[in-house]
C-alpha positions as CSV (number, residue, x, y, z in Angstrom):
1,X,8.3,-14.1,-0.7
2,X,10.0,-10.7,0.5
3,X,11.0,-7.8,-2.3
4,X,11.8,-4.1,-1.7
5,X,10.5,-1.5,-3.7
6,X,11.5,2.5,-3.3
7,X,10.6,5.4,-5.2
8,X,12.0,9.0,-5.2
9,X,9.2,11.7,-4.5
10,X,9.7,15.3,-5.7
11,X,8.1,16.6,-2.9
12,X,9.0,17.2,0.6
13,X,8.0,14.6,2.9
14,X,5.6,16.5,5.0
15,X,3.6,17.2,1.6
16,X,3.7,13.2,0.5
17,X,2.8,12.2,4.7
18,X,0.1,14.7,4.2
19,X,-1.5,13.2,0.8
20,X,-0.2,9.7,1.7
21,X,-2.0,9.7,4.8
22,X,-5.8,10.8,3.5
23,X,-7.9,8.0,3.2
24,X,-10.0,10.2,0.7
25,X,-7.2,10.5,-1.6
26,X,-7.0,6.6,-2.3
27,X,-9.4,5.8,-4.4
28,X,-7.1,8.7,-6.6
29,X,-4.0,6.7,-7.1
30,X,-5.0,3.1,-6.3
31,X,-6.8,2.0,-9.4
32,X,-9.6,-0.3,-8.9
33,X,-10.6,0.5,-5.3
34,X,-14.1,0.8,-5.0
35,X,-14.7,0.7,-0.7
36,X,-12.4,2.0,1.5
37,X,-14.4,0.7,4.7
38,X,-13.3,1.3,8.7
39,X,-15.3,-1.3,10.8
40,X,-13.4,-2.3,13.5
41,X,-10.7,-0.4,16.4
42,X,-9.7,3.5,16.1
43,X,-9.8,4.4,12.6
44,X,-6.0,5.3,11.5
45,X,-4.4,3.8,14.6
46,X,-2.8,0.6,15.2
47,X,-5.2,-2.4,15.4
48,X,-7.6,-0.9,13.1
49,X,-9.3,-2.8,10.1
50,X,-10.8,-1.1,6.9
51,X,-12.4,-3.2,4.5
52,X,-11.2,-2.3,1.0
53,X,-12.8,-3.7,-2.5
54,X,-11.3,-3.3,-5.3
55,X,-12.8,-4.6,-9.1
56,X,-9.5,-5.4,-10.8
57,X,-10.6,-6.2,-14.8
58,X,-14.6,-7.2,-13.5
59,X,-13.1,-9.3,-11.1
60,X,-14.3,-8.1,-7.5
61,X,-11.5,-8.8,-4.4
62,X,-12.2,-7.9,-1.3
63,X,-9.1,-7.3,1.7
64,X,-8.8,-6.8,4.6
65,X,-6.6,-3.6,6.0
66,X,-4.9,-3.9,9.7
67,X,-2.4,-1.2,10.5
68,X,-0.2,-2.3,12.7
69,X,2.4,0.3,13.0
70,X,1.4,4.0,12.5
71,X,4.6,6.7,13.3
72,X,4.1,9.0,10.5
73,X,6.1,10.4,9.1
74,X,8.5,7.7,9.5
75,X,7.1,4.8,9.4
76,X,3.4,3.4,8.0
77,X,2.8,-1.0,8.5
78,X,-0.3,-2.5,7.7
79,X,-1.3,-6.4,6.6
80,X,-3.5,-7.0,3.6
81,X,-5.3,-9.8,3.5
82,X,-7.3,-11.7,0.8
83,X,-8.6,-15.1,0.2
84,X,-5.0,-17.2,0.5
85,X,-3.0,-14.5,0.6
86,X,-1.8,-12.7,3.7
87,X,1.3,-9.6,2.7
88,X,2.7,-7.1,4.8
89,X,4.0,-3.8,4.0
90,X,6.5,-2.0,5.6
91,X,6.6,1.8,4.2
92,X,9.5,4.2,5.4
93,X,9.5,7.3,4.6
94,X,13.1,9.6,4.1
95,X,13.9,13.2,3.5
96,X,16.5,13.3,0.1
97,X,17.0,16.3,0.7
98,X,14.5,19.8,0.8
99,X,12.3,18.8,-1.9
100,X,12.6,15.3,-2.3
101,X,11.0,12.2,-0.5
102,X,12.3,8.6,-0.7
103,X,9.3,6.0,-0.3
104,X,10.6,2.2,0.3
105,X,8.5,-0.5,1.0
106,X,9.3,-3.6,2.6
107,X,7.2,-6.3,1.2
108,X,6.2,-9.9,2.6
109,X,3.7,-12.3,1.0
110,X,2.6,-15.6,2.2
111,X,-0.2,-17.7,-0.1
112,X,-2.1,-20.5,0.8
113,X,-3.7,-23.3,-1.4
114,X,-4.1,-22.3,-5.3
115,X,-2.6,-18.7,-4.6
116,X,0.4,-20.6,-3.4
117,X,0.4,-21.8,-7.2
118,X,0.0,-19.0,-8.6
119,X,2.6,-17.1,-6.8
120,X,5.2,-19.3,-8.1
121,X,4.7,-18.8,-11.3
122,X,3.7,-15.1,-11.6
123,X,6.4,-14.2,-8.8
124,X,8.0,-11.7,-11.0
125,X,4.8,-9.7,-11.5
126,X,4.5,-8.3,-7.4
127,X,7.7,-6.0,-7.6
128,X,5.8,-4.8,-10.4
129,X,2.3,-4.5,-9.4
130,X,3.9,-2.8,-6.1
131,X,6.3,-0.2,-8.2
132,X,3.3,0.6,-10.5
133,X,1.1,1.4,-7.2
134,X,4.0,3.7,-5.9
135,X,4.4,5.3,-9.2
136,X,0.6,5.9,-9.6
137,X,0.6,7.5,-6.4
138,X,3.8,9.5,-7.1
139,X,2.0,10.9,-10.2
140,X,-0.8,11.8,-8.0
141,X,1.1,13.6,-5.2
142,X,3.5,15.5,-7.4
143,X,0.3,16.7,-9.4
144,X,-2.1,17.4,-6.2
């Protein structure tokens, strides 16, 4: 399953890079995320992986973070994986002008096994989940 999601920013995009790009300020606009974890390469480069946990309604799920492109501000590509899920997200970054930021994000899932299930029948729900994560953190950075 691939979807694109985009928000417009009311900041310029050095301030969104900037607030966007501090792991500190996840845990701010990404509700549920309880670890944000490096273990294993450079931490913020390509080929590094961050353990993030997140309780979502007293249900604990655990992923699995690996950039894989890092050319801020441009560009910012990582994989997420879970137990049957693997998605990539592919976030772009564009100047609308002085003041304004345009965030789009490129989104592909693949699900294994009983996620596979579930996908099809809650397929309308990711666009969502993903515009309400960009939203939260567009509330955040306009208010930081």
């Amino acid at each position: 399953m691939r979807y694109e999601c985009e928000v417009i920013i009311e900041l310029p995009r050095e301030r969104v890079i900037e607030v966007f790009d501090n792991p500190d300020n996840l845990p701010k606009w990404q509700e549920g995320l309880q670890v944000f974890e490096h273990f294993e390469g450079e931490e913020g480069r390509p080929g590094a992986k961050t353990r993030m946990l997140y309780d979502m309604n007293g249900r604990e799920v655990e992923m699995i973070e690996t950039i894989v492109v890092r050319d801020l501000p441009d560009e910012f590509t990582a994989t997420y994986e879970a137990p049957g899920v693997w998605n990539l997200n592919v976030n772009h970054f564009y100047e609308d002008g002085p003041e304004k930021t345009r965030w789009v994000i490129d989104t592909e899932f693949k699900m294994k096994g009983l996620m596979m299930l579930m996908g099809v029948f809650m397929r309308g729900n990711f666009p969502k989940q993903t515009l309400q994560h960009m939203n939260d953190f567009k509330s955040f950075a306009e208010s930081a």
